[in-house]
C-alpha positions, 0 to 999 in steps of 0.5 A: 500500500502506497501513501497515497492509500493509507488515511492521512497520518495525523501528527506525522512530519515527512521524517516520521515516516517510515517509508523512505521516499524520493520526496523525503530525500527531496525535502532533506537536500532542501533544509541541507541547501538553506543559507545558515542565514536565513535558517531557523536556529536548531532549538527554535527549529525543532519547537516549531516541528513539535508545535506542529505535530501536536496542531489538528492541521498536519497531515503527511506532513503537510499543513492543511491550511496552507499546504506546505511540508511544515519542515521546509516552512519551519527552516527559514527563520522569517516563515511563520506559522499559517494559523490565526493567532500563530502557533510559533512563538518566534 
């Protein structure tokens, strides 16, 4: 059964995902490419992730509100979270 056939996992990021999958790779060459100038700091990075795996609008690894995989949005420091108030704090 492919992704696309399971329901959609709620509370997963992509790096959650068991299966790995050329999409993941894709993602992770992404964060690895992003200038160390316009990244999110590691600490406030992995806030940001686990604010989102606790947020009823991640789905596959994707925010249900604006579409992203919330750890591409999550990287660049001055991306903030699409929900009205913001889950990010920073």
């Amino acid at each position: 059964m492919n992704t696309l056939d399971r329901p959609p996992c709620r509370r997963c990021l992509l790096e959650d995902m068991t299966e790995e999958t050329k999409l993941f790779a894709t993602v992770r060459e992404y964060l690895a490419a992003v200038p160390r100038n316009v990244k999110t700091p590691d600490s406030a990075y992995r806030a940001r992730l686990e604010t989102c795996r606790r947020c009823e609008n991640l789905r596959n690894g994707m925010c249900a509100l604006c579409g992203c995989f919330v750890e591409m949005r999550a990287v660049k420091a001055t991306n903030t979270c699409p929900d009205t108030p913001p889950r990010w704090s920073e």
